[in-house]
Each structure stands twice: as structure tokens, then as C-alpha cells.
C-alpha positions in Angstrom: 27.5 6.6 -2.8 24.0 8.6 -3.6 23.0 5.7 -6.2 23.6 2.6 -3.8 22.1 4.7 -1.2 18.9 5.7 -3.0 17.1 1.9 -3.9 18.2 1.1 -0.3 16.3 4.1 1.5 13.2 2.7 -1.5 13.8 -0.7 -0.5 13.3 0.1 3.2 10.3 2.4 2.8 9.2 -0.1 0.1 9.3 -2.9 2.4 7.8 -0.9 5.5 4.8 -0.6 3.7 4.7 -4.0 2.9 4.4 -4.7 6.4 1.3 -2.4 6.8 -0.3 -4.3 4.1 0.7 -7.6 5.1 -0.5 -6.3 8.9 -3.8 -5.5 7.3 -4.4 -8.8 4.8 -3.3 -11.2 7.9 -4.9 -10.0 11.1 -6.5 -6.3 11.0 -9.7 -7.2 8.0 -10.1 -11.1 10.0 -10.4 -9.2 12.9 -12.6 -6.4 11.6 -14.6 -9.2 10.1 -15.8 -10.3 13.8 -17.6 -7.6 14.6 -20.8 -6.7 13.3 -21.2 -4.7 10.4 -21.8 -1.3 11.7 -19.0 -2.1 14.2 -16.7 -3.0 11.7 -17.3 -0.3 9.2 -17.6 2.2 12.3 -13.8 0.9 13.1 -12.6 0.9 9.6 -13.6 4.3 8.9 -11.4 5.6 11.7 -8.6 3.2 10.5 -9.2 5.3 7.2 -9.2 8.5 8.4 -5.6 7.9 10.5 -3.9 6.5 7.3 -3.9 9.3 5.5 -1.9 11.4 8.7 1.5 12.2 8.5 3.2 8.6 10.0 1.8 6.4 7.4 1.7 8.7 4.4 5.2 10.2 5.1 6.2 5.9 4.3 3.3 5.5 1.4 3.9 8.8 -0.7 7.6 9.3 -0.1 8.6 5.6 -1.6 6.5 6.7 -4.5 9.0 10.1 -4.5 11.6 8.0 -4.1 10.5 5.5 -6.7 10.4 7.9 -9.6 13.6 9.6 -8.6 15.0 5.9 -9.1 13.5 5.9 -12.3 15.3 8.9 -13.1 18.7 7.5 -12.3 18.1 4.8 -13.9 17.0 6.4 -17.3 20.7 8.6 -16.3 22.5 5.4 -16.2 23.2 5.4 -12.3 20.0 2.6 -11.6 20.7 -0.6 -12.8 17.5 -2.7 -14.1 17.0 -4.5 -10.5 16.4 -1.1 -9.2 14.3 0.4 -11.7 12.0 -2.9 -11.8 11.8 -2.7 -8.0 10.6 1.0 -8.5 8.2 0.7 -11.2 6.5 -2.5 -9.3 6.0 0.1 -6.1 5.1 3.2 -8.3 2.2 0.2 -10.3 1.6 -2.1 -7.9 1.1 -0.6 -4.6 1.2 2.8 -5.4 -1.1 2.5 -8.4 -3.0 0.0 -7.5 -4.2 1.5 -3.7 -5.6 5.3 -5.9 -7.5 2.9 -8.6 -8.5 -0.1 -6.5 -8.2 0.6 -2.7 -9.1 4.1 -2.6 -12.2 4.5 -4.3 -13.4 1.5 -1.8 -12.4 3.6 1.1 -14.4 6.9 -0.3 -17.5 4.5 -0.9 -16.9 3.2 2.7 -16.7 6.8 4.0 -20.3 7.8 2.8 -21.8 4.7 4.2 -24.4 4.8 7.5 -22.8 1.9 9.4 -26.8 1.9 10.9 -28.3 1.8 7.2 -29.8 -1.1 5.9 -27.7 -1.6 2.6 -24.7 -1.3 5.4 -24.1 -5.2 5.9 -24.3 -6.3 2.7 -21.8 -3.2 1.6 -19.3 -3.7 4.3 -19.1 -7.7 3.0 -18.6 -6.8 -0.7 -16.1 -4.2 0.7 -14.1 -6.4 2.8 -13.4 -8.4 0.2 -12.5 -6.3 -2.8 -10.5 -3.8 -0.3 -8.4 -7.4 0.6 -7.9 -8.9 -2.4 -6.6 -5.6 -3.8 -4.9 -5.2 -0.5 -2.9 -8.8 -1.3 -1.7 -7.5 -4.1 -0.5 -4.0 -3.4 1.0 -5.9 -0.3 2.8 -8.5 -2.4 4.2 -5.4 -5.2 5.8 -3.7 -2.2 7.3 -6.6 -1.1 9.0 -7.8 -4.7 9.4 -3.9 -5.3 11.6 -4.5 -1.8 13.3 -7.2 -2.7 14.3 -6.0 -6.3 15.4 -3.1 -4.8 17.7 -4.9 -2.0 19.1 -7.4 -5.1 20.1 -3.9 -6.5 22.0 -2.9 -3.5 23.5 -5.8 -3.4 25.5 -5.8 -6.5 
């Protein structure tokens, strides 16, 4: 019961964050990219600070937790391969790719003056790298999700 329950409660969590991305690459950096700079960098640096609070992080950190505990049943015997793909492509593809890619954006965005004069042309290479990275963490999570449910479904 544990090991169909397990890459169900990953899938879920897997594909809740998926949503957050998808939220994010489809309507939250469009509509960050109408205001003006120091507007928009003002507003994502809130939006930065909040993520890493207890909601979102509790979804983020704990599919990683239960990602590798997948990987663990699996290397037992109790995951089967869909599982274990779907957990590896959350642990490397969102979870990796937000601490090498997303992350170090965010800290760079952090130190910036939104009133500075480097700020416009800052905020425009960061919206792009943050949301191209962002496509792609988004789109792991979601194949992580649907490996996982194939898993649960066998």
C-alpha cells in the first residue's frame, strides 16, 4: 500500500508545482513585463521573497524529499522504473535546475536598485533567462507528474 501510495503523493506535489511554474511562464512574467522596470523588478522581488515561505516551499522541497525516498524504493525493488524516472526528472529538472539556473537569477535580482540605471537593461536579460529556465523546470515537473501517475497506474 506504502509503495503505490508514495509516487502518488510525488505525482501530486510534482504536479502542483507544475502549476506554479506553468502560472508563472503563462501569465505572472507577461504581466510583470508591462510594467516598467523598477515596477516590475520592485514586484518580482516580493514575489521572491514569498516563495521561499512555508506554502510554496512545503510543495517545492518536500517532492524533492519525496523524490529521493522514491529513489530509494526503487533501488529496494518496491519503485518500478516509471516511478523512479518520474522522480529523478523532478529531483534534475525542476529541483536542479531552479538552485543552478533560477536561483542564482533571483539572488542577482535581489541586489539590484529597481531606480539604478543598469536596472532596465538587467530586469530584461533577467526576464528572459528566469523564463526560459522557468519553461523548463515547469515542463520536468509536469513529465516527472505524469511518469509518476503511469506508475500508479500499473
Amino acid at each position: 500500500m506504502i509503495w503505490t501510495i508514495l509516487p502518488l503523493l510525488t505525482a501530486l506535489g510534482a504536479g502542483l508545482v507544475a502549476g506554479v511554474f506553468y502560472a508563472f511562464s503563462t501569465f505572472v512574467m507577461p504581466a510583470l513585463a508591462l510594467l516598467s522596470p523598477p515596477q516590475g523588478i520592485a514586484a518580482m522581488q516580493a514575489i521572491n521573497v514569498k516563495a521561499v515561505t512555508t506554502g510554496f516551499m512545503t510543495g517545492f522541497m518536500g517532492t524533492a524529499a519525496l523524490s529521493i525516498v522514491v529513489l530509494v524504493a526503487g533501488a529496494l525493488g518496491y519503485a518500478d522504473g516509471w516511478a523512479v524516472a518520474g522522480a529523478l526528472l523532478y529531483l534534475a529538472g525542476c529541483f536542479g535546475v531552479t538552485i543552478a539556473a533560477n536561483v542564482p537569477r533571483n539572488n542577482m535580482l535581489a541586489r539590484l536598485d529597481p531606480a539604478a540605471p543598469e536596472a532596465a537593461a538587467a530586469w530584461m536579460r533577467y526576464q528572459a533567462g528566469w523564463t526560459m529556465w522557468n519553461h523548463l523546470r515547469g515542463a520536468a515537473a509536469l513529465v516527472a507528474c505524469a511518469a509518476l501517475i503511469v506508475s500508479v497506474m500499473q
